[in-house]
C-alpha positions as CSV (number, residue, x, y, z in Angstrom):
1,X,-22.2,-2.5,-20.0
2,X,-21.1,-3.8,-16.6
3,X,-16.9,-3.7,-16.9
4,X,-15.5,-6.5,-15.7
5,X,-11.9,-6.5,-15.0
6,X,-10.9,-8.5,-12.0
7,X,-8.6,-11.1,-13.0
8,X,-7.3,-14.3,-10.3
9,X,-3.9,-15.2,-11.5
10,X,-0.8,-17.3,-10.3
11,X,2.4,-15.7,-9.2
12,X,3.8,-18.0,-12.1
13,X,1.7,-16.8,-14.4
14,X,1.4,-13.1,-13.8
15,X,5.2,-13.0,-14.1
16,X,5.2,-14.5,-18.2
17,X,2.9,-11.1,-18.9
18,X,6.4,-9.6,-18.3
19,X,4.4,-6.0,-18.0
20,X,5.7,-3.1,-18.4
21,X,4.5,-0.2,-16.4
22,X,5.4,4.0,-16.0
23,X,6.5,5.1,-12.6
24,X,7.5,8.8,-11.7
25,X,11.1,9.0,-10.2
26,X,13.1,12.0,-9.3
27,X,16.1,12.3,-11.4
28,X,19.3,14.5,-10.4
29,X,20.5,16.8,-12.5
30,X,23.9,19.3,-12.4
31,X,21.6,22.2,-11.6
32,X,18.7,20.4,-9.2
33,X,16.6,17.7,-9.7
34,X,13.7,16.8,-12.5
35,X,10.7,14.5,-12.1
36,X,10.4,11.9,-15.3
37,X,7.7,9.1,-15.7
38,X,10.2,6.1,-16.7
39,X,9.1,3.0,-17.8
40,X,9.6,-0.5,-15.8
41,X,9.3,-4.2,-15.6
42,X,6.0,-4.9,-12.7
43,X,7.6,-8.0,-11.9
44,X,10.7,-5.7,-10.6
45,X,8.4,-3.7,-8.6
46,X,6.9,-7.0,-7.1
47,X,9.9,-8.1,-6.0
48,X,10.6,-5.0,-4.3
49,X,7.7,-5.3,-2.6
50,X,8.0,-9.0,-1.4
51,X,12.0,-8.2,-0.3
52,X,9.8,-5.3,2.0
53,X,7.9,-7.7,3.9
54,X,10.6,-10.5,4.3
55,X,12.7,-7.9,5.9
56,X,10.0,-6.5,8.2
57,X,8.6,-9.7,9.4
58,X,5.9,-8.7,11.3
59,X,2.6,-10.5,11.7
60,X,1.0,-8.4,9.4
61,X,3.6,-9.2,6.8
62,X,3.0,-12.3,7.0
63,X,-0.7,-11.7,6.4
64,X,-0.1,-9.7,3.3
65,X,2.0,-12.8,2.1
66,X,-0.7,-15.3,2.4
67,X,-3.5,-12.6,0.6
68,X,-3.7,-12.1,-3.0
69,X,-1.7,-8.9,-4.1
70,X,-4.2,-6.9,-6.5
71,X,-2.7,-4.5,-8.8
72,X,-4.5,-2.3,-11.2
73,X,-2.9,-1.2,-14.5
74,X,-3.9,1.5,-16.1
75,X,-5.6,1.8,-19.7
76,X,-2.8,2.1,-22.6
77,X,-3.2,5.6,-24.8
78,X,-4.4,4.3,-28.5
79,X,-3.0,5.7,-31.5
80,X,-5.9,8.2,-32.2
81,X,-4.9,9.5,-28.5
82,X,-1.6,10.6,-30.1
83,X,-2.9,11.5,-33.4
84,X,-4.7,14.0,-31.8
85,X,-2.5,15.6,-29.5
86,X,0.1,15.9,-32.6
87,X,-2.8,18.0,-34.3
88,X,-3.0,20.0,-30.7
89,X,0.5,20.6,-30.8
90,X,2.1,20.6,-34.5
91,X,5.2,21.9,-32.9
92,X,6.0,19.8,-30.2
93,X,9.2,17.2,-30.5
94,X,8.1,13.7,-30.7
95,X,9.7,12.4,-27.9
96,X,7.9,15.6,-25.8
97,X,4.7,14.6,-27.0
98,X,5.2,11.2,-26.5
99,X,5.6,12.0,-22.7
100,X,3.2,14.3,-23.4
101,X,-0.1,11.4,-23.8
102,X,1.7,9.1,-21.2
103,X,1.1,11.5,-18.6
104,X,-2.1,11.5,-19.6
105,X,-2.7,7.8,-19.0
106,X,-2.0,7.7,-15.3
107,X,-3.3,7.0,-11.8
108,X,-4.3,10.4,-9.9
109,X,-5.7,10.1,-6.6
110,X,-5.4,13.0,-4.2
111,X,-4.7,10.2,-1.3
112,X,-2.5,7.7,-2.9
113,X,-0.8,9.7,-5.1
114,X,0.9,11.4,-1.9
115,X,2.6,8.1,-1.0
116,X,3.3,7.1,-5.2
117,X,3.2,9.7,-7.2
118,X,1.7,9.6,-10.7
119,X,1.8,5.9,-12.4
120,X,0.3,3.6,-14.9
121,X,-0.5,0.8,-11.8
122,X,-1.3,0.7,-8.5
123,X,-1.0,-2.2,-5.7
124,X,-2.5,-3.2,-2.9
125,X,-1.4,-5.3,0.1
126,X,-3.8,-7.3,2.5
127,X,-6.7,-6.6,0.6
128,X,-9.4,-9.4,0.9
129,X,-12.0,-8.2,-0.7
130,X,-12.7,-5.7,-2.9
131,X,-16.0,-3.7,-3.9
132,X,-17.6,-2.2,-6.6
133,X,-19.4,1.2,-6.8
134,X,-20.7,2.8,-9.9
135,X,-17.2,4.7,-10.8
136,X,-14.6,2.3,-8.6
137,X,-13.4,-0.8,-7.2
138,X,-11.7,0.1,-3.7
139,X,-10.9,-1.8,-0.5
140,X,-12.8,-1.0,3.0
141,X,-10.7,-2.0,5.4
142,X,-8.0,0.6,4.0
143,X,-7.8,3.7,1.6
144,X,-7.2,2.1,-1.8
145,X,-9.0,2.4,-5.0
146,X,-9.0,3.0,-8.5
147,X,-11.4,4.4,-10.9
148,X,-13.0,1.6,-13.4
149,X,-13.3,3.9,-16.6
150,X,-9.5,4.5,-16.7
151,X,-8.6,0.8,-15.1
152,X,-7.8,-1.7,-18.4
153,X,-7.5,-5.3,-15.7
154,X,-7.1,-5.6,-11.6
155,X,-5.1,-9.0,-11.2
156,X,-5.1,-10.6,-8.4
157,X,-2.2,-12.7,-7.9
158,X,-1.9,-15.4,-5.5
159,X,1.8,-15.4,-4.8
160,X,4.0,-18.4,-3.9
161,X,4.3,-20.7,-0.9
162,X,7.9,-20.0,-1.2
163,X,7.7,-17.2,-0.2
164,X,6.2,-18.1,3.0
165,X,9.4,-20.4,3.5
166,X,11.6,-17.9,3.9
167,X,9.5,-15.5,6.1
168,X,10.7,-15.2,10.0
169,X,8.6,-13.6,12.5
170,X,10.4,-11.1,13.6
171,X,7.8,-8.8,15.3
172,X,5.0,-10.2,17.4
173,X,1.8,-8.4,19.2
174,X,-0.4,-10.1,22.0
175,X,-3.7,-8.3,22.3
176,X,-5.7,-8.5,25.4
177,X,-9.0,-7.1,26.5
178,X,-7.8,-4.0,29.0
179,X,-7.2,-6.2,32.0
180,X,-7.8,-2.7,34.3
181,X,-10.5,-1.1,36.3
182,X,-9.5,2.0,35.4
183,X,-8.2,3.6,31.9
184,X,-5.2,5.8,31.5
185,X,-4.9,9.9,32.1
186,X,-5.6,11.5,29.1
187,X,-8.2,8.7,27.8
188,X,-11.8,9.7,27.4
189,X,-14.5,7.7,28.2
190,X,-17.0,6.3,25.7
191,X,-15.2,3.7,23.9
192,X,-17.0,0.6,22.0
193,X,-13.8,-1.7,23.0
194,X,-10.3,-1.5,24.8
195,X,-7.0,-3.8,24.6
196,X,-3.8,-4.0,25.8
197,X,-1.3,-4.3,23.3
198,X,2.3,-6.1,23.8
199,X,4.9,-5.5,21.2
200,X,7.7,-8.3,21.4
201,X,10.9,-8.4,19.1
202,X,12.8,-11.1,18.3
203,X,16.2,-11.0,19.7
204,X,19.1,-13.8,20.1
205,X,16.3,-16.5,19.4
206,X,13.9,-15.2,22.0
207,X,11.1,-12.8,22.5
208,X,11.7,-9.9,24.3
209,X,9.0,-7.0,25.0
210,X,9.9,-4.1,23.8
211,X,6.8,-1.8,23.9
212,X,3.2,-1.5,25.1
213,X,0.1,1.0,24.8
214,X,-3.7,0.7,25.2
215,X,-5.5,1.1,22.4
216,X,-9.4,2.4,22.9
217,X,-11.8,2.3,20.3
218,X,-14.2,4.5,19.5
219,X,-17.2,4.8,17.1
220,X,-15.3,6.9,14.0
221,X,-11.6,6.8,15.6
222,X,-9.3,5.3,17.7
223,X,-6.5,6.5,20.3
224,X,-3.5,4.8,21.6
225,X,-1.5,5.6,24.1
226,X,1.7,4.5,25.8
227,X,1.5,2.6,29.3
228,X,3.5,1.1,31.9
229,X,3.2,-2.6,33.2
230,X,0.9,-1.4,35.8
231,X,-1.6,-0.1,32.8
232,X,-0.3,3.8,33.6
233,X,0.1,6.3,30.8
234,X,3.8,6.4,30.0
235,X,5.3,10.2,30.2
236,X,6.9,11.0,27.0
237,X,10.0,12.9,27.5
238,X,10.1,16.6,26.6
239,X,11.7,17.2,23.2
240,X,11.0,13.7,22.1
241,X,8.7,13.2,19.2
């Protein structure tokens, strides 16, 4: 049987689920520091995430405003999951084995999990569409996915306009084909496409460039590289990173 666990939902009404998810967090301690899974409110977590692109106000937060947020939670262990673990481990405190089966219950991925750490949910920005393969539902245009067997819903939530009212550009690219005859030292040839890229910030009401690189693009990568306004590769000075 085909599992079917894509779910389009308001902002409005993903909020009433009120859903409570597991999220590992270091904790100090008087001798170092621990890592605990500790449980929290998604709608928390949201908001965290919305206050992160109203404060970066760049184009492509923007973008991610206007897309449908997905976020997978994870399948909830059953009571036959901890039935059995108490069997495995008669001695165990309950409040250890309790932990115990919730660690059990959460997203591993050897890419994400490098940027989240272990959790019950995972979410995904800017994702338009997303595809289905025999074990997982993932994104293309970035690294994100999750596995369906361990996956209890994917919602998509369309969030609010109001957020869009209270977005300001603050960072602005123009792209141009690369206007030159000639491409910068260090660039190989062989790309499928070049541009131009302008970075402009907003500053006292009015754009201001503040940075630009050519960016070549070729069949499995790309490379981009500082320039001048004359389209010259820009020297990087030594002991900068």
């Amino acid at each position: 049987m085909i599992k079917r666990i894509i779910t389009e939902i308001s902002e409005e009404d993903f909020r009433k689920l009120d859903l409570k998810v597991y999220k590992t967090e270091r904790i100090e301690t008087e001798v170092g520091h621990r890592f605990e899974l500790i449980e929290k409110n998604i709608n928390d977590i949201l908001d965290k995430e919305i206050e992160i692109c109203l404060n970066g106000g760049t184009e492509k937060d923007l973008a991610d405003l206007k897309c449908p947020v997905t976020i997978a939670i994870h399948e909830e262990p059953c009571e036959e999951d901890y039935e059995k673990a108490h069997k495995d481990f008669t001695h165990m405190a309950p409040d250890v084995l309790d932990d115990y089966v919730r660690r059990l219950f959460v997203y591993l991925d050897k890419y994400m999990n490098c940027y989240t750490g272990a959790q019950t949910f995972q979410i995904g920005w800017g994702i338009e569409h997303l595809y289905s393969t025999r074990d997982y539902y993932e994104c293309h245009d970035d690294y994100w996915r999750v596995r369906k067997a361990e996956t209890k819903v994917i919602y998509r939530v369309k969030l609010s306009n109001e957020w869009l009212k209270k977005f300001v550009l603050k960072h602005r690219d123009e792209v141009i084909e690369w206007p030159y005859d000639f491409v910068p030292e260090g660039v190989s040839g062989g790309y499928e496409k070049a541009y131009l890229i302008k970075k402009f910030d907003l500053v006292d009401g009015s754009w201001k460039e503040t940075f630009r690189y050519g960016l070549f693009k070729y069949k499995n990568s790309e490379h981009h590289i500082p320039v001048d306004e004359n389209g010259y590769a820009k020297k990087i000075p030594s002991g900068n990173c």
